[in-house]
Each structure stands twice: as structure tokens, then as C-alpha cells.
C-alpha positions as CSV (number, residue, x, y, z in Angstrom):
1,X,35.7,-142.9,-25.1
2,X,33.9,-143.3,-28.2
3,X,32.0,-140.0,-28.6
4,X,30.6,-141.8,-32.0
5,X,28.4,-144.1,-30.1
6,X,26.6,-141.2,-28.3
7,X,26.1,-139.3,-30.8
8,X,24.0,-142.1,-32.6
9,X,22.1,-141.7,-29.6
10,X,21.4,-137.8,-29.7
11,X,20.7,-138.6,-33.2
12,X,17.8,-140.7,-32.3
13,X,14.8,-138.7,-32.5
14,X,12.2,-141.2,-31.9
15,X,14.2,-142.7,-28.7
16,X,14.6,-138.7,-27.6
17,X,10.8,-137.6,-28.0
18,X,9.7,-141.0,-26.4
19,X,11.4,-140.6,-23.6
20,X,10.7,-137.1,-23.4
21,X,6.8,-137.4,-23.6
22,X,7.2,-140.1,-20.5
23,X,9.3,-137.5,-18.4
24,X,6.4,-134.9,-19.2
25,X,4.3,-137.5,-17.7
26,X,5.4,-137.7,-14.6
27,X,7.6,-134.6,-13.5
28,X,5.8,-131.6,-11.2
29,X,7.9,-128.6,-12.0
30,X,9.2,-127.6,-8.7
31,X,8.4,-130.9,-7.1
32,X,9.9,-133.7,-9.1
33,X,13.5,-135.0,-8.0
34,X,14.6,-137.1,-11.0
35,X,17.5,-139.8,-11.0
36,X,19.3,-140.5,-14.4
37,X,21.1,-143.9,-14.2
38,X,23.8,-144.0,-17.1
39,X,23.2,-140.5,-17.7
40,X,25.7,-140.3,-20.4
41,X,26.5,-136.8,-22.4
42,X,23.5,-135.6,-20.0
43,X,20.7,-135.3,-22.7
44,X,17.4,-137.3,-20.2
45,X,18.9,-135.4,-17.0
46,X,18.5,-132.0,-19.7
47,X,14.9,-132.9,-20.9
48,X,13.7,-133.4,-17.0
49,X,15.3,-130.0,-16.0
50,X,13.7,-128.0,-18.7
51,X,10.5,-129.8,-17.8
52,X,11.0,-128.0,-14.2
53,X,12.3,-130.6,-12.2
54,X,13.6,-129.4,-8.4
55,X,16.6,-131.7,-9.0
56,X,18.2,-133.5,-11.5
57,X,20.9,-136.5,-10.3
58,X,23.2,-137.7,-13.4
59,X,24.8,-141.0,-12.3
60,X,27.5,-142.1,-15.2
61,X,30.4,-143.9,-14.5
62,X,32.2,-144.0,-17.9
63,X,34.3,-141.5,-19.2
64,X,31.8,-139.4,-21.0
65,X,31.1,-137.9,-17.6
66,X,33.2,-135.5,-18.4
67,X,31.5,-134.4,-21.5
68,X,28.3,-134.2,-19.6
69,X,29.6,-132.4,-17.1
70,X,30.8,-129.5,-19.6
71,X,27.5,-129.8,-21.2
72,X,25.5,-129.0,-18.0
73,X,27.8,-126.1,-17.2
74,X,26.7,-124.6,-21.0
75,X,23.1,-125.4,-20.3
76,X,23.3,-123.7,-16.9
77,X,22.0,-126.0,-15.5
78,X,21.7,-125.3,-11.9
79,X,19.4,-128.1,-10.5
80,X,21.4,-130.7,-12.2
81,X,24.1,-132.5,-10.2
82,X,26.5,-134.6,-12.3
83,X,27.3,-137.9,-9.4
84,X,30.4,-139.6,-11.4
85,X,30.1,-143.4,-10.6
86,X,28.0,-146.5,-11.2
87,X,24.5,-146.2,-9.7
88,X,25.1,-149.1,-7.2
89,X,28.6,-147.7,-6.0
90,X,26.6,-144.6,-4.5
91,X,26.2,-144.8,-0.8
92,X,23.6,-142.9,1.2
93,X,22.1,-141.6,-2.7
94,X,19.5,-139.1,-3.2
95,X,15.8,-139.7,-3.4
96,X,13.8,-139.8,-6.6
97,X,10.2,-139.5,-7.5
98,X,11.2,-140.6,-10.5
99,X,14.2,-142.8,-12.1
100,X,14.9,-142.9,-15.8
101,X,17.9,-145.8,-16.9
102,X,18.0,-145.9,-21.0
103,X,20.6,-149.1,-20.5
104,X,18.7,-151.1,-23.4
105,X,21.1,-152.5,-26.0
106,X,20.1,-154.3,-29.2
107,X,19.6,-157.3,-26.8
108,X,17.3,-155.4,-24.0
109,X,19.4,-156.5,-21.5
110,X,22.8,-156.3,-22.5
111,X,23.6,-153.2,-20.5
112,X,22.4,-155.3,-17.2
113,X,18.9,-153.0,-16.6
114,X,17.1,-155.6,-14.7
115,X,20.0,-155.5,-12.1
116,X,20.7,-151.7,-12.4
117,X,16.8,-150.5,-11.5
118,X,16.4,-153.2,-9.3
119,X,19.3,-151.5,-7.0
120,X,17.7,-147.8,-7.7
121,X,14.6,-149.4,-6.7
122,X,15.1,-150.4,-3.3
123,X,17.9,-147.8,-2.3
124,X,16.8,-144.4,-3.2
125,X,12.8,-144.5,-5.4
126,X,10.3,-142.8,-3.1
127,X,7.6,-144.5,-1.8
128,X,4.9,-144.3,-4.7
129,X,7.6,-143.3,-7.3
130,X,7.8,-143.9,-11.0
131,X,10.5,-146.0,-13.5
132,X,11.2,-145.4,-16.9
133,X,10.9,-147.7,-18.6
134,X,8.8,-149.8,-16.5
135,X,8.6,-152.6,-18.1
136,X,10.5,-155.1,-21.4
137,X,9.0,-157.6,-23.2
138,X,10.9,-159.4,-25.8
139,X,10.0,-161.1,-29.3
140,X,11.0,-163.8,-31.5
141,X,9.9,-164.6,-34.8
142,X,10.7,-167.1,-38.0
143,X,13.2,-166.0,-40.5
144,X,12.1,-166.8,-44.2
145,X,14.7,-165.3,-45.7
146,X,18.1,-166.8,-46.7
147,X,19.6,-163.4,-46.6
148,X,22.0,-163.7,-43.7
149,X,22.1,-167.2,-43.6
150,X,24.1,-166.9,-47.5
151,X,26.2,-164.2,-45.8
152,X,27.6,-166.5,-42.5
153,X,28.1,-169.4,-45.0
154,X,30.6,-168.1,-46.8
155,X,33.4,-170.5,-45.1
156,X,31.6,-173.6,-47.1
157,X,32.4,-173.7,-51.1
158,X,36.0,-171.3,-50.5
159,X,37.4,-173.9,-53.0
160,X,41.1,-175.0,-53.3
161,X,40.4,-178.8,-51.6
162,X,40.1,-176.4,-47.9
163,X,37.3,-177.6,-44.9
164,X,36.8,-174.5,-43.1
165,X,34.0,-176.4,-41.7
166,X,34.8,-175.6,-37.3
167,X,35.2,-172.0,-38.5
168,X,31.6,-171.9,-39.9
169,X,30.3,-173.7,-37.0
170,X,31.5,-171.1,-35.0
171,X,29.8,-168.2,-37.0
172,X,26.3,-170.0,-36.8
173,X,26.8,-170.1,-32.7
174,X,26.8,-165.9,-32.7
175,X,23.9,-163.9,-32.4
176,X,24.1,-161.1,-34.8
177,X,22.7,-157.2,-34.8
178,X,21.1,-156.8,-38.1
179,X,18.4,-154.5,-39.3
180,X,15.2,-157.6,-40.9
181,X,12.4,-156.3,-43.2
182,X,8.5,-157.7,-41.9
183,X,9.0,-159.0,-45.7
184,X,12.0,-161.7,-44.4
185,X,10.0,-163.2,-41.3
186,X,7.5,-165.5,-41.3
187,X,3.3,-164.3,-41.7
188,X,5.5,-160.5,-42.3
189,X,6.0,-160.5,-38.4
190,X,3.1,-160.9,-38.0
191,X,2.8,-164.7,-35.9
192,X,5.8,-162.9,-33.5
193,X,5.2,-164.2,-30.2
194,X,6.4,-162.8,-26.4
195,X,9.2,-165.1,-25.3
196,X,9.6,-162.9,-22.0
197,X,8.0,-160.4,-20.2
198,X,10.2,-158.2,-17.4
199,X,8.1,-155.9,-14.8
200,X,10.8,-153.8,-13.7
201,X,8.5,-152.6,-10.7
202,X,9.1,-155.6,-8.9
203,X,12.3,-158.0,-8.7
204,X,12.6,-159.6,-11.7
205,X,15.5,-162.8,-12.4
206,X,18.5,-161.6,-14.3
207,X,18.6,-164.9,-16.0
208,X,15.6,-164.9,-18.6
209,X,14.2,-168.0,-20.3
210,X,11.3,-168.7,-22.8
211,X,10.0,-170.8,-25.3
212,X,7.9,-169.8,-28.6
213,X,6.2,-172.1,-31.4
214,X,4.2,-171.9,-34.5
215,X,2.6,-174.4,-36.6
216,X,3.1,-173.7,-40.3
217,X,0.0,-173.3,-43.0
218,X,2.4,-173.5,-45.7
219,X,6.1,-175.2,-46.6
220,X,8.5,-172.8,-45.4
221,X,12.2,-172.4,-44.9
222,X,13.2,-171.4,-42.0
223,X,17.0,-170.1,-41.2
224,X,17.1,-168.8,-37.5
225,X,15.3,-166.3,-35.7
226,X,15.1,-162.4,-34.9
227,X,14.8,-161.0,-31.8
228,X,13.4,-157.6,-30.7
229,X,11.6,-155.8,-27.5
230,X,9.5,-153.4,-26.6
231,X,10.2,-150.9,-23.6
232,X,6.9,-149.3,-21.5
233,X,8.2,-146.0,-20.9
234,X,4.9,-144.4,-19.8
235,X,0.8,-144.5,-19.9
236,X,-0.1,-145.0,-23.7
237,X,4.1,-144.8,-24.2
238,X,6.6,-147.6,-25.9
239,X,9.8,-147.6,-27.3
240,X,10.3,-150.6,-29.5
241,X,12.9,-152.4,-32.1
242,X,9.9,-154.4,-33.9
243,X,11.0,-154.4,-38.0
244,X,7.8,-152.4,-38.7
245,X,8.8,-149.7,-35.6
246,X,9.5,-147.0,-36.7
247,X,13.3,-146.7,-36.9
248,X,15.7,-146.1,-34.0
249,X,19.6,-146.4,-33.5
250,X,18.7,-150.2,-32.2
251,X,18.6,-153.1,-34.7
252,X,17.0,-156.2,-34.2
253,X,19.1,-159.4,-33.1
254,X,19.2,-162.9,-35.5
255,X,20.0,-165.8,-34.4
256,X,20.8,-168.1,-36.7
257,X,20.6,-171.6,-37.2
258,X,23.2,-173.8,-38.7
259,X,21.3,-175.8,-40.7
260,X,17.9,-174.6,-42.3
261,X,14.9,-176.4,-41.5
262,X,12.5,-177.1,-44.5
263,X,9.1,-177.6,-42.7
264,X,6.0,-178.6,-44.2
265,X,2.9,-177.6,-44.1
266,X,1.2,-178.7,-40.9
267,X,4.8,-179.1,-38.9
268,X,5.7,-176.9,-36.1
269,X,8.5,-175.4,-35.3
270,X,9.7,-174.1,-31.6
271,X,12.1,-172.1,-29.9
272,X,13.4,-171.8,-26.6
273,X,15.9,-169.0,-25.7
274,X,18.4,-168.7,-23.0
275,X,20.0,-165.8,-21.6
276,X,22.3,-164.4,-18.3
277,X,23.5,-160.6,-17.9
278,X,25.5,-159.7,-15.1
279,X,27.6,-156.5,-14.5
280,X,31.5,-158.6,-14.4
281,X,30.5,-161.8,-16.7
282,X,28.5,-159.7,-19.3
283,X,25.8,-161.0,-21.4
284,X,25.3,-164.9,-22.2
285,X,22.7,-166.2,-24.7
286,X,21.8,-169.7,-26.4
287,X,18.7,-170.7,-27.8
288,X,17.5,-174.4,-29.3
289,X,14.9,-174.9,-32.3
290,X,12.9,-178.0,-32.7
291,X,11.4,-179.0,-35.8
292,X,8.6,-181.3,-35.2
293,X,5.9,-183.2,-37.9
294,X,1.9,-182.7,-37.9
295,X,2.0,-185.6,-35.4
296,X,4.1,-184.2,-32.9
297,X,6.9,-186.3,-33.8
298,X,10.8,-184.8,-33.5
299,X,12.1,-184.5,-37.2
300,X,15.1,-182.4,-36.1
301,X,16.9,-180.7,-33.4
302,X,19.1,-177.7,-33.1
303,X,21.0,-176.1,-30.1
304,X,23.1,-173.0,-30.3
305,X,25.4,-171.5,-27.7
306,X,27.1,-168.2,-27.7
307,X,30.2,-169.8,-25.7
308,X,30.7,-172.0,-28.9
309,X,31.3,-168.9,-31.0
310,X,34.2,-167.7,-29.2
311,X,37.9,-168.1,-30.2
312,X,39.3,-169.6,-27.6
């Protein structure tokens, strides 16, 4: 168990008082039952107790159970009941008014959400009851910068009469957690577009697919893309890994493209994204850039697949 990892978490202040301000929201002290999927050291199933829930249900199936459970005991926490397994593995659960899952990775759905509320959903949400988050919707914009792309090149130019070349290839088919200034994208962020958009209310496809473009007003460089989301937690509430955000423990995603495309002005450039998450085959994710001229016409085309990044 990496006790590391959740202590980045604890350590996340605006994550913490986010979540904390949609729990407020919605619990009725002495009423609300509450249902913490992936409950962790016990911190969400804490806040909703000391907001007066009636009962608190900590589902965790990892190993850090066992620190959460030792951290309820300190906290005295009477009406908080520790349940260690998987959400979906619980037979006959307890009812909620109210689940809370914080499974978002630096890919939103990396830690399988869509498939993990879906379950808490339909087996043990009350009638008229409340998810947090209730909603994803993920972005995409240009990268301007050459920043990264200089960094994953450095297999090309090693010298001493050595091609390196199905090694780079590889590095340029991974998708990559880094932390991008507004400064790096294209219009400073601000021409992002919504690729995806996940109401978690209602059954929602694990496999997600979109498509983004933008038609330049100036020659521009263009390396790969970042990727971000924002989370609706609440009314007036959101948790987001945008580059202007205010800083979490989550970093945005970039994937890059092997080759840069040098667009003029009037061209446009598009983007369609690719991704599966399951629970045993993990997370899967391609995406495929088109550069096209001011007549519509294909100049170049570029497809990227996680599978081709792998050693095999």
C-alpha cells in the first residue's frame, strides 16, 4: 500500500472543501444515510459524519481499509461503518440518500466511475437521492508549445550512427500526466472545446468518444493536445483540472502527436478521441488529428493508439 498516494489526496485542500461544501448540501443531520464508494483512509465518510449524518457506509476494497478503519476508531466515529470490499461485490447493501465516489484520476475515468455509480445507482440510491459528483465533462485543447514534444524526442539526434526511431514511435503513442500553463495552448485555453459530456444520473456508455475542431486565425504549430475535466459535485459546485483551475493533486493529460503540424492561417485542425475503462482490462485511449486547408482539403493525418506504446 502506498500511503504516499493518499496523502497527496488529504493534502488537497481545494478537492477536500469542494467536496465538503457538496456534502453540506445535501446531508440532514439525523436523516441523511451517506455511501462512500472508494472510501479510502476515510476522510469524505469523516466530513459527512461531522455534518450529522445518521449513517455513514465506507466501501474500500484496497488495503488502506485498514488505515481507515483505525482512523474511524480515533475519530469515534460511531455512525460510520467501514464495509471492506468493492462496491459492486456488496450483496443486499445499505440504502443511501446520498452516494459520494471520488474515483477521478488524471483521465476522469481511469478509476472506472461511470461503471462504479452506475451499480450504486440502481442497487442501493434511494428513490429521489443525490450523486456526487453528478456529472464529467471533458476538454481538449491545441498545444502551442514545443515543451514536451522536445522532451519525448529525445531518441532522434542520440548520435553515434544509432536509429532509435520504433522506440520514439512508441513514446509519441502514450498519453502523458503533465501539469500545461493557459500560456502553452492555443487562444491561452481559451478555444477549449467539450469532447464529452457524462450525466452520471442516468446510464451512461463506459466507452466514450468525441471529436473537437478549430479553425486557426493565425500560423500556428501545433504538437498534440491536453486533456482535462470538470466534475459537478453540487448546485453552483465543480471540481476541475482546467490549467487556469485553481491547483489540485490532478494534472492535466497531453497527448501528443508525432509529428507537429504547421497550420496556416485559415486551416483547421480536428481531433477525435477514443477511450474504454473497465474494472479487469483497465483504461484504453487513442485519439486521431486531421489537419485540413481553408478549402476543406486533407493536408495531413495522424492516428495514435495507446496499445502501440506498450512493450510488448
Amino acid at each position: 500500500m502506498r500511503i504516499e498516494y493518499h496523502r497527496t489526496l488529504i493534502a488537497d485542500t481545494v478537492r477536500n472543501e469542494a467536496l465538503f461544501a457538496a456534502l453540506k448540501q445535501v446531508i440532514r443531520k439525523g436523516e441523511t444515510v451517506v455511501a462512500d464508494v472508494g472510501a479510502g483512509t476515510g476522510l469524505l465518510g469523516l466530513m459527512a459524519s461531522k455534518l450529522g449524518a445518521k449513517a455513514v457506509y465506507l466501501y474500500e476494497a484496497a488495503e488502506v481499509a485498514g488505515v481507515a478503519a483505525q482512523v474511524l476508531k480515533t475519530n469515534r466515529a460511531r455512525n460510520c461503518h467501514l464495509l471492506p470490499c468493492h462496491s459492486t461485490e456488496m450483496h443486499d447493501p445499505p440504502q443511501a440518500d446520498v452516494i459520494i465516489s471520488e474515483t477521478l484520476g488524471n483521465y476522469a475515468l481511469e478509476e472506472n466511475i461511470i461503471d462504479t455509480i452506475a451499480d450504486a445507482r440502481k442497487r442501493f440510491l434511494k428513490p429521489g437521492g443525490v450523486i456526487i459528483p453528478n456529472s464529467i465533462e471533458q476538454f481538449v485543447a491545441p498545444v502551442v508549445s514545443d515543451r514536451i514534444h522536445r522532451e519525448l524526442s529525445v531518441w532522434t539526434g542520440i548520435g553515434h550512427d544509432i536509429d532509435l526511431t520504433p522506440a520514439r514511435i512508441m513514446s509519441f503513442n502514450n498519453a502523458y500526466v503533465r501539469s500545461l500553463k493557459p500560456s502553452e495552448l492555443l487562444d491561452q485555453g481559451r478555444s477549449a472545446r467539450a469532447w464529452d459530456k457524462i450525466d452520471l444520473t442516468r446510464d451512461a456508455k463506459s466507452n466514450r468518444k468525441g471529436e473537437a475542431k478549430w479553425t486557426l486565425g493565425a500560423p500556428t504549430s501545433i504538437y498534440g493536445f491536453a486533456v482535462w475535466w470538470s466534475a459537478g459535485l453540487g448546485s453552483g459546485i465543480t471540481l476541475s483540472t482546467a490549467p487556469d483551475a485553481p491547483a489540485t493533486h490532478w494534472e492535466q493529460l497531453y497527448f501528443p502527436l508525432e509529428r507537429p503540424v504547421n497550420a496556416k492561417k485559415g486551416d483547421t485542425i480536428s481531433v477525435s478521441l477514443r477511450s474504454t475503462s473497465s474494472e479487469a482490462g483497465g483504461t484504453h485511449l487513442a485519439w486521431t488529428a486531421v489537419h485540413f486547408d481553408g478549402k476543406g482539403q486533407s493536408l495531413s493525418r495522424h492516428a495514435h493508439d495507446l496499445n502501440k506504446g506498450w512493450i510488448p
